[in-house]
VORO-333758 format. One record per residue (C-alpha): x, y, z; residue number from 0. Coordinates in steps of 0.001 Angstrom, whole numbers, plus 500000, padded with zeros to 6 digits. Layout:
<atoms>
<atom u="X" v="Y" w="Z" dolo="NUM"/>
...
</atoms>
This chain:
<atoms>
<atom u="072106" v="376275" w="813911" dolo="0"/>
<atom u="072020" v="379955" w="813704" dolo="1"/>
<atom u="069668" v="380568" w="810545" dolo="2"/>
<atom u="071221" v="384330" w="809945" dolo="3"/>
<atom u="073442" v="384729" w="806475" dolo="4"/>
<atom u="072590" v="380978" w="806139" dolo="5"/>
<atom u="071612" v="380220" w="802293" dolo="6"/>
<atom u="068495" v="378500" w="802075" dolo="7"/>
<atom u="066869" v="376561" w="799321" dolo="8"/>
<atom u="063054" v="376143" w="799912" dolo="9"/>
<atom u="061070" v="373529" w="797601" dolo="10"/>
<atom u="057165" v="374321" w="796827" dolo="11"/>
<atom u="057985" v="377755" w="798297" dolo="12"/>
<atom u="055597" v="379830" w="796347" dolo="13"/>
<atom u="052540" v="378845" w="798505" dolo="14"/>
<atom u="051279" v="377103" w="801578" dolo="15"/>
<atom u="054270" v="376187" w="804489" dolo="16"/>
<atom u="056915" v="376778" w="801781" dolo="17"/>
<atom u="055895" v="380291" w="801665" dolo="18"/>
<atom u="055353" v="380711" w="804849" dolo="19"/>
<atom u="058986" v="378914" w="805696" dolo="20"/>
<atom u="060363" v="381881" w="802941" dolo="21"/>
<atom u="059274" v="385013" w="805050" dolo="22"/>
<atom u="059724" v="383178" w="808466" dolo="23"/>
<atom u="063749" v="382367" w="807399" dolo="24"/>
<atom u="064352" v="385435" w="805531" dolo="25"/>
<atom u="062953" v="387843" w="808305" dolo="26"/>
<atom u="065603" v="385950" w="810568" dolo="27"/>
<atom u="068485" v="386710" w="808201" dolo="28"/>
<atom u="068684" v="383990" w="805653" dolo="29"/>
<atom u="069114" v="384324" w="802022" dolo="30"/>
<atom u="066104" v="382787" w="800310" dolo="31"/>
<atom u="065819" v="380727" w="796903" dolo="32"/>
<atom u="062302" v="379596" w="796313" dolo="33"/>
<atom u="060918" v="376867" w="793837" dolo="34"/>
<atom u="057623" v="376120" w="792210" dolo="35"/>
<atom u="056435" v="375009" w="788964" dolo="36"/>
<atom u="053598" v="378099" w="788041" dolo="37"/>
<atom u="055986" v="381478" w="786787" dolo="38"/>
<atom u="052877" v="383193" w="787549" dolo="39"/>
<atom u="052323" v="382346" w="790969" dolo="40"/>
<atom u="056162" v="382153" w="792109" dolo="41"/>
<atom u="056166" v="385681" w="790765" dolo="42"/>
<atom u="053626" v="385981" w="793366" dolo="43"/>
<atom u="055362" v="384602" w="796190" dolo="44"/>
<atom u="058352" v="386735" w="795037" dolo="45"/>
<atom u="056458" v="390135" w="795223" dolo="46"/>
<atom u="054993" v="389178" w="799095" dolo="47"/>
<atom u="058540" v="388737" w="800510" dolo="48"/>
<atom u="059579" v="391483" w="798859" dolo="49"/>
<atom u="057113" v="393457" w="800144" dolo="50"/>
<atom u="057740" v="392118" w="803775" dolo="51"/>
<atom u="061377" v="393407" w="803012" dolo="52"/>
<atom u="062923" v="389802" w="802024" dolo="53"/>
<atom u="064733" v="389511" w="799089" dolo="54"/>
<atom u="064566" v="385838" w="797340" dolo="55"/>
<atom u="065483" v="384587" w="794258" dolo="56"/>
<atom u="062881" v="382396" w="791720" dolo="57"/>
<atom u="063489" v="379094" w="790663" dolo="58"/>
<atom u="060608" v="377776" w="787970" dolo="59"/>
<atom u="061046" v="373960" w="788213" dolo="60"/>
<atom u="059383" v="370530" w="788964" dolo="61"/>
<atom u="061821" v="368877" w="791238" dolo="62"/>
<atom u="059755" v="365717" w="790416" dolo="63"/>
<atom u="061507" v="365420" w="787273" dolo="64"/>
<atom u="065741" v="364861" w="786589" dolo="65"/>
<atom u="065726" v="368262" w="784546" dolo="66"/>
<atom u="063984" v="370211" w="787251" dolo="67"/>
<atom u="065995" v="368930" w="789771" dolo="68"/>
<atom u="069122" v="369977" w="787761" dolo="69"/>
<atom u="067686" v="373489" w="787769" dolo="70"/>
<atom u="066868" v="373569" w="791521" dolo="71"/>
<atom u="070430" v="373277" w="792165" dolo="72"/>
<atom u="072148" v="375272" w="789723" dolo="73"/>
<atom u="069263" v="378108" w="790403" dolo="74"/>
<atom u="070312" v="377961" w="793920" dolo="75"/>
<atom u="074093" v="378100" w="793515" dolo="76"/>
<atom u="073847" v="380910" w="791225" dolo="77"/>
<atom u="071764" v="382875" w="792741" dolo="78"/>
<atom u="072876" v="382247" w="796618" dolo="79"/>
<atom u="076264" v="381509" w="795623" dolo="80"/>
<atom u="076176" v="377993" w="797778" dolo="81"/>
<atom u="074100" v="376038" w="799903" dolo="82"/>
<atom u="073929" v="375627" w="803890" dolo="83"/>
<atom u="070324" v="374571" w="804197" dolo="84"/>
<atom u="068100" v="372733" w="801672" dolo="85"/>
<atom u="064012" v="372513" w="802634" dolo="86"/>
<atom u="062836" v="369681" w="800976" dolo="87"/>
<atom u="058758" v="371195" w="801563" dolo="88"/>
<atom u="057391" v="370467" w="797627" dolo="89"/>
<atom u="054449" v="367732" w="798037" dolo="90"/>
<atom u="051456" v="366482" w="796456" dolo="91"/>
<atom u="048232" v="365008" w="798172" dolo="92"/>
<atom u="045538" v="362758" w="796444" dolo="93"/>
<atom u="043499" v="361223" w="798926" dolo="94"/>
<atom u="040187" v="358468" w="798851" dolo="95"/>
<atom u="039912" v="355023" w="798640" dolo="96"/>
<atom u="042797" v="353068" w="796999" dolo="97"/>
<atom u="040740" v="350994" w="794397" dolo="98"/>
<atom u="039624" v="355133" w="793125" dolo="99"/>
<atom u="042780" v="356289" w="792775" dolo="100"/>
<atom u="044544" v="356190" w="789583" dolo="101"/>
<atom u="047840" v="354552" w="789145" dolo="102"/>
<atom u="049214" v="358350" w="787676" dolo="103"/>
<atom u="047929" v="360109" w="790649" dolo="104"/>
<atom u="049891" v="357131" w="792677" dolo="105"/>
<atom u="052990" v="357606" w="790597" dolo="106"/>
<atom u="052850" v="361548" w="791374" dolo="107"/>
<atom u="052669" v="360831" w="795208" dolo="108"/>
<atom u="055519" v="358785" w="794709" dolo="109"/>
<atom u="057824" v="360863" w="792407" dolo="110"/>
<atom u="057004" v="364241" w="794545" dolo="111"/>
<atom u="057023" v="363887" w="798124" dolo="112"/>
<atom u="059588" v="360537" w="798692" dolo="113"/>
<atom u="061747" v="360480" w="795133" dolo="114"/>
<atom u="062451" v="364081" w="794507" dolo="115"/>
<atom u="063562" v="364612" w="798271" dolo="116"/>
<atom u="065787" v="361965" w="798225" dolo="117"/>
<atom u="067475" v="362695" w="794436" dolo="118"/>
<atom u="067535" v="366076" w="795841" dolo="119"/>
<atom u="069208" v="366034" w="798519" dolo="120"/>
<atom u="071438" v="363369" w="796806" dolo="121"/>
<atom u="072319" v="366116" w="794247" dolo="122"/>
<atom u="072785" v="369024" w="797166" dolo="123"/>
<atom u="075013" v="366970" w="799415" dolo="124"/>
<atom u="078239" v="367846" w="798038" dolo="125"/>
<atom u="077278" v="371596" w="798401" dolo="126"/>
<atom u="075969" v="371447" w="802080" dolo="127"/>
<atom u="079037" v="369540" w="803103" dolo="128"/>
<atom u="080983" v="372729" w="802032" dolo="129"/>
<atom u="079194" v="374135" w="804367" dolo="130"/>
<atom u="080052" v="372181" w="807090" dolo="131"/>
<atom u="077138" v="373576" w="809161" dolo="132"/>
<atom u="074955" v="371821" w="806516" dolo="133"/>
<atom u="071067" v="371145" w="807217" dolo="134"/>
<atom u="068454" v="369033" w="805287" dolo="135"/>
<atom u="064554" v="370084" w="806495" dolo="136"/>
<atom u="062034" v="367354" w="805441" dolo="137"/>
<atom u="058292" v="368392" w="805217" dolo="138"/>
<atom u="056744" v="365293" w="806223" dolo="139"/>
<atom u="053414" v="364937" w="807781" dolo="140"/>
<atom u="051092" v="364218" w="810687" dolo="141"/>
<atom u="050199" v="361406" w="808611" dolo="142"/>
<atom u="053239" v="359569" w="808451" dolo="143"/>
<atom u="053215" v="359432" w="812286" dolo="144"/>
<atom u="049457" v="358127" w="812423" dolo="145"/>
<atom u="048154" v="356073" w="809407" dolo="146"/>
<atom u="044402" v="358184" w="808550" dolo="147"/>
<atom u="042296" v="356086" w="806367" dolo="148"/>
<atom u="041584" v="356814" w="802865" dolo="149"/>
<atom u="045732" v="358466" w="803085" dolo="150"/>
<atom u="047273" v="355004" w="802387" dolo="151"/>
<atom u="049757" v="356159" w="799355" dolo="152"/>
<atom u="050386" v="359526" w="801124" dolo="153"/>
<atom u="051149" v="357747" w="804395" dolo="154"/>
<atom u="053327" v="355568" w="802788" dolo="155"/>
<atom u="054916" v="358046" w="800902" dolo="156"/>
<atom u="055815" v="360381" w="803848" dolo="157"/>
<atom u="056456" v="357322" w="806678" dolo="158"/>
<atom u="059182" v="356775" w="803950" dolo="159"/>
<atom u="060445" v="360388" w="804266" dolo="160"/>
<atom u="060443" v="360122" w="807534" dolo="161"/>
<atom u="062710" v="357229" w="807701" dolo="162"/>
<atom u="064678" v="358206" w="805070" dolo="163"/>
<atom u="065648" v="361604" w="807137" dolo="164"/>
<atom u="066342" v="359464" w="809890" dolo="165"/>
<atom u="068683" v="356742" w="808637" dolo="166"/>
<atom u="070361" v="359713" w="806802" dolo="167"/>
<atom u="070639" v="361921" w="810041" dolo="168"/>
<atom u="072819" v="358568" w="811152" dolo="169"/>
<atom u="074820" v="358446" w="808003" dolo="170"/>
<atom u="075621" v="362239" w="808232" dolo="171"/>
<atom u="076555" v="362227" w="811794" dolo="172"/>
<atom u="079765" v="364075" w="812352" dolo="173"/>
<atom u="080285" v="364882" w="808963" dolo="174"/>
<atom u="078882" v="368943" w="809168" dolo="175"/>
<atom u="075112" v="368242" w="807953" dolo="176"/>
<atom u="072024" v="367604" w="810011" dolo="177"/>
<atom u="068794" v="366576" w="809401" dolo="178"/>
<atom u="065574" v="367533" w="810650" dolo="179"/>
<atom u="062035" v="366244" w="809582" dolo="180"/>
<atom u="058875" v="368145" w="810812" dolo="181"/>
<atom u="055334" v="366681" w="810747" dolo="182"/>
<atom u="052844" v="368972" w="810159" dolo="183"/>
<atom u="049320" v="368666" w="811395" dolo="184"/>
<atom u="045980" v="369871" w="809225" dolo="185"/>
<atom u="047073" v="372906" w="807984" dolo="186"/>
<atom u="045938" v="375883" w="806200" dolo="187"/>
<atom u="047159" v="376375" w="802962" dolo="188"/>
<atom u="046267" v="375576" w="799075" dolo="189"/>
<atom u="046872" v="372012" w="799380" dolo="190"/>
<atom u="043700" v="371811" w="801791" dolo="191"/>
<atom u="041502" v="373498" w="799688" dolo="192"/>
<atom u="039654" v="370218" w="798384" dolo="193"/>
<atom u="039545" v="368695" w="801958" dolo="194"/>
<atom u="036079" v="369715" w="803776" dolo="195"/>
<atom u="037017" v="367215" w="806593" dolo="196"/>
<atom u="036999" v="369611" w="809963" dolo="197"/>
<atom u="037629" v="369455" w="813634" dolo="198"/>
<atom u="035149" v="367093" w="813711" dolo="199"/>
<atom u="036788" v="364366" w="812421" dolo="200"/>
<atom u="040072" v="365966" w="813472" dolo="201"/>
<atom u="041341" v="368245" w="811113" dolo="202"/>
<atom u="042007" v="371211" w="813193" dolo="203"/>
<atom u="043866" v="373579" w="810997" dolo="204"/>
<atom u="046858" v="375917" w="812170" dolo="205"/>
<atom u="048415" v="378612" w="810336" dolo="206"/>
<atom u="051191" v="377976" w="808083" dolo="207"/>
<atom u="052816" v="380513" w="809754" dolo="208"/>
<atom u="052602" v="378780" w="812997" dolo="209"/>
<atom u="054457" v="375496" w="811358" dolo="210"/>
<atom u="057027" v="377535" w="809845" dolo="211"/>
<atom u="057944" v="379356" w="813382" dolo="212"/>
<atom u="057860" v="375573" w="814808" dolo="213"/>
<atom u="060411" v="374678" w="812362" dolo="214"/>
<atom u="062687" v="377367" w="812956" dolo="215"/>
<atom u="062780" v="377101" w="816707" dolo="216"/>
<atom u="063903" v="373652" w="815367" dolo="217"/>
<atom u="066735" v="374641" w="813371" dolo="218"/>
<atom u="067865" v="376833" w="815928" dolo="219"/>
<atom u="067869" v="373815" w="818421" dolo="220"/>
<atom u="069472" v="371257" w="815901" dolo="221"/>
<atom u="066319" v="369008" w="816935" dolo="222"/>
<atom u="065575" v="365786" w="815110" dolo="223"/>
<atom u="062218" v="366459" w="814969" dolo="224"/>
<atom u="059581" v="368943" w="814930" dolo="225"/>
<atom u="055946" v="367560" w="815383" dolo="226"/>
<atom u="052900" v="369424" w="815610" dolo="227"/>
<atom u="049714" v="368853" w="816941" dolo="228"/>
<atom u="050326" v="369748" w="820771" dolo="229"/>
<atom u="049555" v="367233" w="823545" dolo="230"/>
<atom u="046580" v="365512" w="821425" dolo="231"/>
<atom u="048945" v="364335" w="819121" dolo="232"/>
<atom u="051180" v="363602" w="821251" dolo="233"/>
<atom u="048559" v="361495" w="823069" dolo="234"/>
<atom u="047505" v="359925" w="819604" dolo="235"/>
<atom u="050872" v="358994" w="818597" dolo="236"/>
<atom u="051044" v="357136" w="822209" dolo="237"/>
<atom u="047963" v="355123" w="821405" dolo="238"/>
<atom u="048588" v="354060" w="818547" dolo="239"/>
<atom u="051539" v="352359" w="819861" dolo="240"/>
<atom u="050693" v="350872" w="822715" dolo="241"/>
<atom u="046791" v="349944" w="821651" dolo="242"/>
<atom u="046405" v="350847" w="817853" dolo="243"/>
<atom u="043245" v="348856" w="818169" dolo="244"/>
<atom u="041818" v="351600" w="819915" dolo="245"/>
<atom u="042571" v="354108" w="817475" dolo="246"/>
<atom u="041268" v="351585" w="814570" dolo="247"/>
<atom u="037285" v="351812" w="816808" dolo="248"/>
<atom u="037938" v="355346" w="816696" dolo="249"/>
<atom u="038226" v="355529" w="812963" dolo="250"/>
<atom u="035994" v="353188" w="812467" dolo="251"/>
<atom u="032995" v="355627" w="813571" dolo="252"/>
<atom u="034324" v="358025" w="811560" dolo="253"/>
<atom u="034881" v="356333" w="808453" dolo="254"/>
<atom u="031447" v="356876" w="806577" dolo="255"/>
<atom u="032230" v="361230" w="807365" dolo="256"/>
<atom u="035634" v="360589" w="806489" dolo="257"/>
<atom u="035422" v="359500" w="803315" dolo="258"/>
<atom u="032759" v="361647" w="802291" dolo="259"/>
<atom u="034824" v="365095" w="803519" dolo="260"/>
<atom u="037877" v="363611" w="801472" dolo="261"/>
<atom u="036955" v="361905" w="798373" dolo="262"/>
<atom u="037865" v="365372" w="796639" dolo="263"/>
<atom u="040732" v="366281" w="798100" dolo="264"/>
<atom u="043801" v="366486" w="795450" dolo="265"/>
<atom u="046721" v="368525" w="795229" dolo="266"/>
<atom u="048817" v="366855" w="792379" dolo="267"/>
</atoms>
């Protein structure tokens, strides 16, 4: 797909790879509607594109409820006048043992990054097939492709993303909409902020920049997939296919540091 004069709609794009997706989209031509649930800080996000020379448009809403989801998508129709590409990027993180975390901050991880995708992109289809050079972008993670301890909701959460993009890629084929998921690695933006868990337990963090170049080099290929990480991911996600007991050892020296360097970090 050629991103230029395409009409995007970018979820959690006031901060973080949602942002970062905004002024990486819009300086290729796209016209930009962003979401997030602070005024203040969208405003934010509003004043650094337009100070990078992109114009977007605001959209204050939780997508993780029916109402905000409503006013994703008539925010974005009014504003961009139609839809060609919807970035499903809002997420939430709460990470730690299972038996500490709270059914609500469960029920969050849930309703945010797997729910609100699927309801809206549900609610967008009819728009994007009007298109008919229609895209759907899921945000996933590195952690959907590799199960990290003490990430057993979030894995699940985004594994289900995952598979959701794919069985819907299927179900779209031929029909003018594609859909891409991309798996981010340790990155950094807001959502890290609580993690102290560094490249020595594997958490080497990239520039959300960096992702949201990835994921346009995606669009413009129609790939399937964008995943991050380089060769040592690559070689990770091999492993843990063909010998996930090895990568279960591994962990299992770093388990003590682990769960130290991530018993704090929550972005709900």
């Amino acid at each position: 797909m050629e991103i230029n004069q395409k009409r995007v709609l970018i979820t959690g794009g006031s901060s973080g790879i949602g942002l970062a997706l905004a002024h990486t989209l819009g300086a290729a031509g796209a016209h930009i509607a962003i979401t997030g649930r602070r005024s203040a800080v969208l405003d934010d996000a509003i004043k650094q594109l337009a100070a990078a020379g992109i114009l977007a448009s605001p959209i204050v809403a939780d997508v993780a409820t029916e109402f905000g989801r409503k006013a994703t998508i008539d925010g974005a129709l009014a504003s961009l006048g139609g839809l060609d590409v919807l970035v499903n990027n809002a997420g939430g993180v709460r990470a730690g043992r299972l038996e500490d975390t709270t059914e609500a901050e469960i029920r969050a991880m849930i309703d945010v990054d797997l729910l609100a995708p699927i309801l809206l992109t549900q609610a967008a289809l009819p728009k994007l097939r009007e298109s008919d050079d229609g895209l759907v972008v899921n945000i996933a993670s590195g952690i959907a492709l590799i199960g990290m301890p003490f990430y057993s909701t979030y894995a699940a959460v985004k594994a289900g993303l995952s598979r959701f993009g794919e069985a819907l890629r299927r179900e779209l084929a031929g029909e003018g909409v594609h859909v891409m998921t991309v798996y981010p690695g340790a990155t950094d933006t807001p959502m890290m902020q609580t993690s102290h868990a560094g490249p020595d337990l594997g958490f080497v963090r990239e520039p959300a920049a960096a992702v949201a170049e990835a994921t346009l080099e995606g669009i413009r290929a129609n790939a399937f997939e964008v995943i991050r990480g380089g060769e040592a991911r690559a070689k990770m996600i091999a492993l843990n296919r063909d010998d996930p007991g090895a990568l279960d050892s591994r962990f299992a020296d770093l388990k003590s540091r682990l769960a130290e360097a991530v018993r704090d970090h929550s972005a709900l």
